[in-house]
N, C-alpha and C positions, 0 to 999 in steps of 0.2 A: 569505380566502386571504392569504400569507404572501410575502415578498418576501426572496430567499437571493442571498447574493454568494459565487460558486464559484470559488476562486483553484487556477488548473489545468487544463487540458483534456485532461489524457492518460486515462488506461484506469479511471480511479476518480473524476476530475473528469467525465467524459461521464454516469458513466451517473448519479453521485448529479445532476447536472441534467435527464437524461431522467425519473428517478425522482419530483423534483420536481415537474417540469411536468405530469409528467401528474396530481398530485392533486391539478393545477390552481394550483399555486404561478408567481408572477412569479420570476423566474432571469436572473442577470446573472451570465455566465462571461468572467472574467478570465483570459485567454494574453495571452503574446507577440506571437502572431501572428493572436489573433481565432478560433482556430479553436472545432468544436463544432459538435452536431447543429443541424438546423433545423426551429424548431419555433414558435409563433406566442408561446409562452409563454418563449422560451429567447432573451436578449442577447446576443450576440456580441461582445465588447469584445475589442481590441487594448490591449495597456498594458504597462510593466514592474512588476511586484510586486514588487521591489523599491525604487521609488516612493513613499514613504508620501504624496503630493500624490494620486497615482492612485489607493490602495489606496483612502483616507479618502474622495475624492471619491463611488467605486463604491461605499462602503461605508452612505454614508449612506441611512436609511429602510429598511434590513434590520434581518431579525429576528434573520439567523445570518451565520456567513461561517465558508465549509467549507476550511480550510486543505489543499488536495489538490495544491500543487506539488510538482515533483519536478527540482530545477536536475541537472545532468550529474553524475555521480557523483564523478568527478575532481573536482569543482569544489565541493563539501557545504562543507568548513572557509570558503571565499570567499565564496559564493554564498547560502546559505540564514541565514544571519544575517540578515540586510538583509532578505529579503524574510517571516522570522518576526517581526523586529520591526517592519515595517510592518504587517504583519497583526494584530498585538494592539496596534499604536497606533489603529490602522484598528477597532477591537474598543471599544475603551475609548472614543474618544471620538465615535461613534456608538451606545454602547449596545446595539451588538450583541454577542448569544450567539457563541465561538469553542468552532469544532469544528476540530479538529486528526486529520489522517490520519499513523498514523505505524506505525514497522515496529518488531523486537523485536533490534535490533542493540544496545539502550541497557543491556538486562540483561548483556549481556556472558556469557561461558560458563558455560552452565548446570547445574545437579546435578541437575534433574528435570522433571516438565513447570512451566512457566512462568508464574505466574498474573499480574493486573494489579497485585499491590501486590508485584513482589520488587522488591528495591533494585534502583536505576541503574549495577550496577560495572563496567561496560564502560570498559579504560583506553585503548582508541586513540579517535584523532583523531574519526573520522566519525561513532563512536558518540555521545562524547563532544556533538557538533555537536546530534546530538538530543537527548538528554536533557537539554540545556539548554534546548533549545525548550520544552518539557514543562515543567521548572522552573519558567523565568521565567512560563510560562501560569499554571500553576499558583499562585506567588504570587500575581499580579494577581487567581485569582481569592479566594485568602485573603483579601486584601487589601480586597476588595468591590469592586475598580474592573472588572470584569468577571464573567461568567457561564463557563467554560471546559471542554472534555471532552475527552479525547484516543481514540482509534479503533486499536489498534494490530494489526498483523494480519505472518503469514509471507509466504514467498514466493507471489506470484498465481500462478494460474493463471485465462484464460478469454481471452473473445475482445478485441481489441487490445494487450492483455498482450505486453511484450516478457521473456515469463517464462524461467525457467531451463526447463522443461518442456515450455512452447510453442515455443520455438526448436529443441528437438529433434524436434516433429511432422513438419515438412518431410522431414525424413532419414529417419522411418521411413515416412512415406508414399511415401519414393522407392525405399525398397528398402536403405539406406545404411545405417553403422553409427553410433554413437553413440558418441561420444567424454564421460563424464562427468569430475566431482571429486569427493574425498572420501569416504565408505564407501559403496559401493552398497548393501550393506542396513540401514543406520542408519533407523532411524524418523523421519519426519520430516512437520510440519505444514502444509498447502498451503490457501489463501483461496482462493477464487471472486472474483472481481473483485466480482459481482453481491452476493455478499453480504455484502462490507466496505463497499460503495454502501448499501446495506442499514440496515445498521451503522452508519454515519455519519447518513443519513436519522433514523432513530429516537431516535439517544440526541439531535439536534437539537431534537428535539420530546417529549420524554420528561422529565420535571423530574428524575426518579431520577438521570438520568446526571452530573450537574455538581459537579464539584470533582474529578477521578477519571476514571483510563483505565480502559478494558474492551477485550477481546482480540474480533476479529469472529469468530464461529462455523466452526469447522473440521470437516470431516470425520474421522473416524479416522485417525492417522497414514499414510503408507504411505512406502515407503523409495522412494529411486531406480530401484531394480529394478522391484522391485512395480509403481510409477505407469508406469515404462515398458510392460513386462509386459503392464497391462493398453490402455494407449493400443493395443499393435500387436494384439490382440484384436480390438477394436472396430474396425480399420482392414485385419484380417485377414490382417495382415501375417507371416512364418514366420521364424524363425532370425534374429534382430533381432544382432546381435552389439555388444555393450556394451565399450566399454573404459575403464579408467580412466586418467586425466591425472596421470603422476606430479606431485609437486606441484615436483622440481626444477624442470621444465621449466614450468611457473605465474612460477616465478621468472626464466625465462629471457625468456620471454614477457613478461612486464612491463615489461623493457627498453626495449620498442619501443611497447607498451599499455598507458595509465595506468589504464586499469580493472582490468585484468587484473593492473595490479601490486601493488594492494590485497587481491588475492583471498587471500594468503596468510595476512592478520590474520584472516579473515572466516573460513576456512574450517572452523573449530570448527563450525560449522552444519549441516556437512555431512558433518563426520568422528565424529560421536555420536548420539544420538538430541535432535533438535530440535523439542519438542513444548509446542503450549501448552493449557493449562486456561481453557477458556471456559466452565465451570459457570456463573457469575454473568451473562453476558451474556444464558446461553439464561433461565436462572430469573427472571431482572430482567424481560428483555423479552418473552421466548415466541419467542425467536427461534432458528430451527434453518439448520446449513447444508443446501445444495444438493447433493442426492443426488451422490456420485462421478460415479459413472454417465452422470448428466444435464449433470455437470459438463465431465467429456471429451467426450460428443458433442456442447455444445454449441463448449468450443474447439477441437474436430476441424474442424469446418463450417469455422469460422471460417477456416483457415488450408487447407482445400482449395477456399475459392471466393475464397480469394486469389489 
């Protein structure tokens, strides 16, 4: 069995360590704050990954180290620098395999569905911020001082997920309306948590995946409506009333939320069809996503035994 360093404990970091441990692999999960399931095969490390003293330390006598952080979003141009290049110093000179989780903001606005090899032309700031992660990995592993893959996946959906989608289950299970952005019937690609975990698992251990991203397995697109649509189905919910967020008021909002006041660069994703081509993943690996269906009842659960 195999020994993984998990930099991350949020909603993609838990479960590629629960994923692990149970096919009996040793796991050492790296947060802030120590967090992560408990499990006899699973470490709980406190640390900064931004650290490379830390990173390097954890990093030694692994076979891989799953790049799954996610710093505050406000904060990507300051923050995620430092803790990507401790992680591929942390890679290189432990000789371990970097597996890289990351999202499809670096293609920048698309003309069709999205495969793993279209160019990086995304010209704002935060995209910008990943596709350099990618790069530099990438080099290093041209280079031969490393082994490297990248994971890149749409927005989550599933259980701990602070999703765009998940966050609106509460309101329709209470009866409430929904306030979205951007086209409500635009087409648009949505991950499983479970199986970008998945996704990252495999191409870890899989020799086809290195030098090169792969997109984790999507379901058939479905739009804003649609995915709403179908959650108040399943939760038997009637007359669900949808509205859209004009996007002045995104701007006004911003003023006061620095999340919110990025949303306006971003929202190309939401105002066209945002679809990616995961052909190569599934033929590469045999790897299919997790039925809709299965998909929602299991992030339903999750946020009505919250």
């Amino acid at each position: 069995m195999g020994t993984y360093l998990i930099v991350g404990a949020g909603a993609i970091g838990t479960v590629v360590a629960e994923d692990l441990a149970q096919q009996g692999h040793s796991v050492r999960l790296l947060s802030r704050g120590g967090a992560g399931p408990e499990h006899p095969l699973i470490e709980r490390v406190a640390g900064d990954a931004s650290d490379p003293e830390t990173v390097a330390r954890h990093a030694i006598g692994t076979d891989a180290i799953f790049n799954c952080a996610n710093p505050a979003y406000h904060r990507w141009p300051t923050d995620w620098p430092p803790i990507a290049n401790a992680i591929l110093a942390a890679a290189e000179a432990s000789g371990s395999k970097l597996v890289t989780l990351n999202n499809l903001y670096a293609y920048g606005r698309p003309t069709g569905p999205m495969t793993p090899h279209d160019p990086l032309n995304a010209d704002y700031e935060k995209a910008q911020v990943r596709a350099t992660m990618w790069r530099d990995a990438k080099r290093a592993h041209d280079d031969g001082r490393i082994q490297a893959t990248e994971v890149r996946a749409s927005d989550f959906i599933g259980p701990r997920s602070q999703s765009y989608l998940g966050m609106l289950i509460p309101r329709i299970l209470a009866g409430k309306s929904c306030q979205v952005i951007g086209n409500l019937d635009a087409p648009h690609s949505w991950n499983y948590t479970d199986d970008v975990a998945r996704t990252l698992v495999t191409c870890a251990q899989d020799d086809q995946s290195w030098g090169r991203a792969w997109h984790a397995p999507a379901n058939p697109p479905r739009s804003v409506r649609q995915a709403l649509d179908d959650i108040a189905v399943i939760v038997g919910a009637t007359n669900v009333k949808i509205t859209k967020v004009p996007t002045v008021a995104l701007r006004v909002l911003g003023l006061f939320n620095t999340d919110v006041r990025e949303l306006p660069k971003t929202l190309y994703q939401f105002q066209a069809p945002f679809v990616i081509d995961d052909s190569e993943t599934r033929s590469t690996f045999g790897l299919a996503p997790t039925p809709w269906d299965d998909v929602l009842n299991a992030t339903i659960s999750s946020y009505s035994k919250s």
